[in-house]
TIVO-597908 format. One line per field, with one value per residue (C-alpha): x, y, z; residue in one letter. Coordinates in steps of 0.2 Angstrom, whole numbers, plus 5000, padded with zeros to 4 digits. Layout:
px = X:...
py = Y:...
pz = Z:...
res = A:...
This chain:
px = 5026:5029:5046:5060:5060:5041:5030:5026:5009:4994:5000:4984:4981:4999:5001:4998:4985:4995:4999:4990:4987:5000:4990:4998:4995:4981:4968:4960:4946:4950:4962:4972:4991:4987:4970:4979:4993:4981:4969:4987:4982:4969:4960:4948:4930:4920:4920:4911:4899:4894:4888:4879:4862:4860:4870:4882:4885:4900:4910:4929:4941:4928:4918:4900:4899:4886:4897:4886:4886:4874:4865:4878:4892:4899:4904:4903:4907:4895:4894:4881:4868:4859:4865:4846:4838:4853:4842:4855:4858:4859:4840:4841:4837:4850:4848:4856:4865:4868:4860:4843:4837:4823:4813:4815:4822:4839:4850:4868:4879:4896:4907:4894:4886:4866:4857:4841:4829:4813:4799:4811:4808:4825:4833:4844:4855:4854:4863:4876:4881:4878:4886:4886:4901:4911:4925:4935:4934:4947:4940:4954:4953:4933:4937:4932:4944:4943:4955:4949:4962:4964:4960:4974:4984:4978:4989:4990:4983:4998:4999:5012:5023:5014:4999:5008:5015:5014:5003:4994:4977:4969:4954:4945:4946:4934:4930:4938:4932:4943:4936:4955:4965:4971:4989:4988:4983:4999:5011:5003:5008:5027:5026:5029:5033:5013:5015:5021:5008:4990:4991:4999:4985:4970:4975:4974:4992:5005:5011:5029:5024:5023:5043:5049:5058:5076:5069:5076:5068:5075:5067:5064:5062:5042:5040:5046:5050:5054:5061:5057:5069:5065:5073:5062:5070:5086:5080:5081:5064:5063:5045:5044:5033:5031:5022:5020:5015:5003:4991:4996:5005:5008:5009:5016:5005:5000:4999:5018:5028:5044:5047:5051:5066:5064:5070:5053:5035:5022:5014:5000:4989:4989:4980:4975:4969:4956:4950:4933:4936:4950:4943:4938:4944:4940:4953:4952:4961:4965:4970:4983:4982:4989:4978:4967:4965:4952
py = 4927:4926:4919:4930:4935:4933:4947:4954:4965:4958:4941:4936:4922:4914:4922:4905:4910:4909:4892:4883:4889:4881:4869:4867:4885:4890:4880:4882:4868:4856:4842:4853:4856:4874:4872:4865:4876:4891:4879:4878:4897:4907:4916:4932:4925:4941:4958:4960:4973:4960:4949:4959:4961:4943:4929:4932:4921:4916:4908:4903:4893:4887:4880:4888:4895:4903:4916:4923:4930:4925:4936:4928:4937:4920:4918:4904:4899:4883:4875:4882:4868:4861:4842:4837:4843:4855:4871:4886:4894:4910:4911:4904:4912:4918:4912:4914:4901:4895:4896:4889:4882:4889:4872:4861:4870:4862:4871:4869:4878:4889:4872:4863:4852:4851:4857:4856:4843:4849:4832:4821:4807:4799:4818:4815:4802:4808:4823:4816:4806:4820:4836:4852:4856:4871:4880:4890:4907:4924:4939:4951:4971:4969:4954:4935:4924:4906:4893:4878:4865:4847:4854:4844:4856:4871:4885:4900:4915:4927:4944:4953:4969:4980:4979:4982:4999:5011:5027:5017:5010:4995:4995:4985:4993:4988:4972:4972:4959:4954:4943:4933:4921:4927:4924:4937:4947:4943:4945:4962:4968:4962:4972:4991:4996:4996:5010:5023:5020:5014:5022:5038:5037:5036:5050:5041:5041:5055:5060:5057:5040:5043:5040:5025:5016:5005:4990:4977:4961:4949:4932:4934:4920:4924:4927:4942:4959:4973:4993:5003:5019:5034:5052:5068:5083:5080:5064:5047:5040:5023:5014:4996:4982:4965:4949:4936:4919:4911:4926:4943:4958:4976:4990:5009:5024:5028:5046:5050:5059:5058:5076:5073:5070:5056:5038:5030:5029:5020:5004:5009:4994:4975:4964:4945:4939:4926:4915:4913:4900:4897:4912:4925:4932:4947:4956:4960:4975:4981:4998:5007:5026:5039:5037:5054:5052:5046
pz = 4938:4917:4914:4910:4891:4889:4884:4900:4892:4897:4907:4914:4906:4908:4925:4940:4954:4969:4978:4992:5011:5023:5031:5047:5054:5042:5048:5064:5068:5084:5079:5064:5068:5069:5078:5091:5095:5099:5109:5120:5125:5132:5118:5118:5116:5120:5127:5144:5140:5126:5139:5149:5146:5134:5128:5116:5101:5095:5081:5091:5078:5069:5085:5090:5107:5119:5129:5143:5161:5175:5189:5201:5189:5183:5165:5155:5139:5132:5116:5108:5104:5119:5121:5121:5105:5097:5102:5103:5122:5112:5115:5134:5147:5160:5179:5195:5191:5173:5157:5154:5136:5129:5124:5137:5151:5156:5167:5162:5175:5168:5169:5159:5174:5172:5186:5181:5170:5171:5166:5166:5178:5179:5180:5195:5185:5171:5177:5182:5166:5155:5154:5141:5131:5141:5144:5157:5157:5164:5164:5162:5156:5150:5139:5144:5139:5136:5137:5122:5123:5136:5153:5159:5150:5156:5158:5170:5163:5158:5166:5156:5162:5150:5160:5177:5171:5184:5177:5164:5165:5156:5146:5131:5113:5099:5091:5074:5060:5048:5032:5028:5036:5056:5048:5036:5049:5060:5044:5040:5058:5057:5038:5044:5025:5021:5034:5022:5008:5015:5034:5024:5012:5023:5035:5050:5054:5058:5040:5044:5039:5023:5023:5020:5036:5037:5045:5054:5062:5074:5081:5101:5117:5111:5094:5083:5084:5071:5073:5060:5057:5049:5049:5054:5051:5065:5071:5070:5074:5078:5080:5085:5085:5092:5092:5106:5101:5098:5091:5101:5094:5101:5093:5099:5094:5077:5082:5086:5073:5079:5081:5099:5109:5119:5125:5119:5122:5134:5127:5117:5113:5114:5101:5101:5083:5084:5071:5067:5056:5041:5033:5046:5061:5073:5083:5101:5108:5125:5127:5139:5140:5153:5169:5166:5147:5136
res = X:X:X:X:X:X:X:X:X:X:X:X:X:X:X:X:X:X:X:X:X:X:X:X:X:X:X:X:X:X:X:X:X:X:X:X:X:X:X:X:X:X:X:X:X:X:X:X:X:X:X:X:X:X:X:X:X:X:X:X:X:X:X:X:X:X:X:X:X:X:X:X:X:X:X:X:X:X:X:X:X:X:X:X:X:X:X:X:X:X:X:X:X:X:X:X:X:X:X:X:X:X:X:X:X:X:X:X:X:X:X:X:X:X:X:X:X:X:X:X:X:X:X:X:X:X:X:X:X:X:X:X:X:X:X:X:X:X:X:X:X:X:X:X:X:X:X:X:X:X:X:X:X:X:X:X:X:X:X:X:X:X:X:X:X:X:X:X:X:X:X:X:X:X:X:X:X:X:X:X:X:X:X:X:X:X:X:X:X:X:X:X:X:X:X:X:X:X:X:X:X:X:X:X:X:X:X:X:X:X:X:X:X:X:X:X:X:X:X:X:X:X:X:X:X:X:X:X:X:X:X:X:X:X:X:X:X:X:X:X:X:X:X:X:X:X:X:X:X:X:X:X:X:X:X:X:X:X:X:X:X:X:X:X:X:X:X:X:X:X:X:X:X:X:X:X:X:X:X:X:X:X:X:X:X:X:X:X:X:X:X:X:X:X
């Protein structure tokens, strides 16, 4: 910002660009202090209907994967380049078990074991000394997961009580790309202000949140919480929103007004934001509406 008494028309050129990303949760490559914290969880990698007829590429904290489902319904998640000759498995062929490279031929099966070596005479050691780069996968409301960080370490895959609701149904949402940083993306859902400008702008939301809320936010066991207040007409409406670390948040429904009485509302969605990379980062949703609805 200009200093205080300055002429404050036309700063640009005496205006500093903003400061340097934080380093320790802004970066996301294998090894970076950030990196490695979400490699401590399970993290979307696909949706299942991507899977089924091909192998899906895909780009996972800045690491290149082959995300795929063979004919015996397993899923796998592979690096992306062959360990022979670097070929990418996002042209291989699917089998009944595995994933077989187009160029030469090896089998890799979903834990990265080879099971096959087509021409090569020393194949049957060589498999066993060898193995492709892979991951575990859950397959959990259409969405594969994968978990990316020391396998000793791997943690159960969490069911939370949202899900378990009785009257409510589970079901994947759309893919959602995103060209920042995955923590802008999490500061921009703990931010309900923006609520009462862009969402009232675009249309999309119920008008009444074109007023702007009192807001509070408190730290939880998990992460972060806020509850947005605004009054409609004799109401107090009060919308909340939360965020689980590492990378999850939920959000009520953006369609609500706050016109009716009521204790509160049914979980509406979940979202995990994933990096891509330090620059990019797709969001994956699972939605929960009324058994019956669309």
């Amino acid at each position: 910002m200009a200093s205080i008494g300055a002429n404050l028309k036309f700063t640009g050129y005496t205006t500093p660009f903003a400061g340097k990303p934080d380093s320790e949760i802004t970066q996301t490559s294998r090894g970076s202090p950030g990196g490695e914290y979400l490699r401590r969880f399970w993290q979307p990698v696909a949706y299942l209907h991507e899977i089924e007829h091909a192998p899906l590429r895909a780009k996972i904290m800045a690491e290149e994967l082959v995300i795929f489902k063979d004919r015996s319904g397993a899923v796998g998640a592979l690096h992306l380049h062959c360990q022979h000759r670097g070929t990418s498995l996002e042209y291989g062929r699917v089998e009944q078990h595995g994933i077989r490279c187009c160029y030469h031929g090896r089998v890799f099966d979903v834990d990265g074991t080879i099971l096959e070596m087509p021409g090569e005479p020393d194949a049957e050691r060589l498999m066993k000394k060898w193995k492709q780069g892979a991951y575990p996968t859950h397959t959990f409301g259409g969405i594969v997961f994968a978990y990316m960080g020391p396998i000793e370490h791997i943690p159960p895959f969490p069911r939370y009580d949202r899900f378990e609701l009785p009257g409510m149904r589970v079901e994947p949402g759309p893919r959602l790309p995103f060209r920042c940083n995955w923590v802008q993306v999490k500061e921009n859902a703990m931010d309900p202000a923006h609520t009462a400008i862009l969402h009232a702008w675009e249309g999309v939301f119920a008008a009444e949140f074109g007023k702007f809320p009192e807001i509070t936010w408190r730290e939880t066991p998990v992460g972060m919480a806020y509850a947005a207040a605004r009054r409609v007409g004799d109401n107090v409406w009060v919308r909340s929103t939360d965020i689980l670390m590492g990378n999850i948040h939920s959000i009520t429904s953006v369609f609500e007004d706050g016109r009716t009485l009521k204790d509160c509302s049914p979980p509406w969605i979940t979202i995990w934001t994933v990096p891509e990379d330090d620059e990019s980062a797709h969001q994956f949703v699972l939605c929960l509406p009324k058994r019956g609805t669309e």
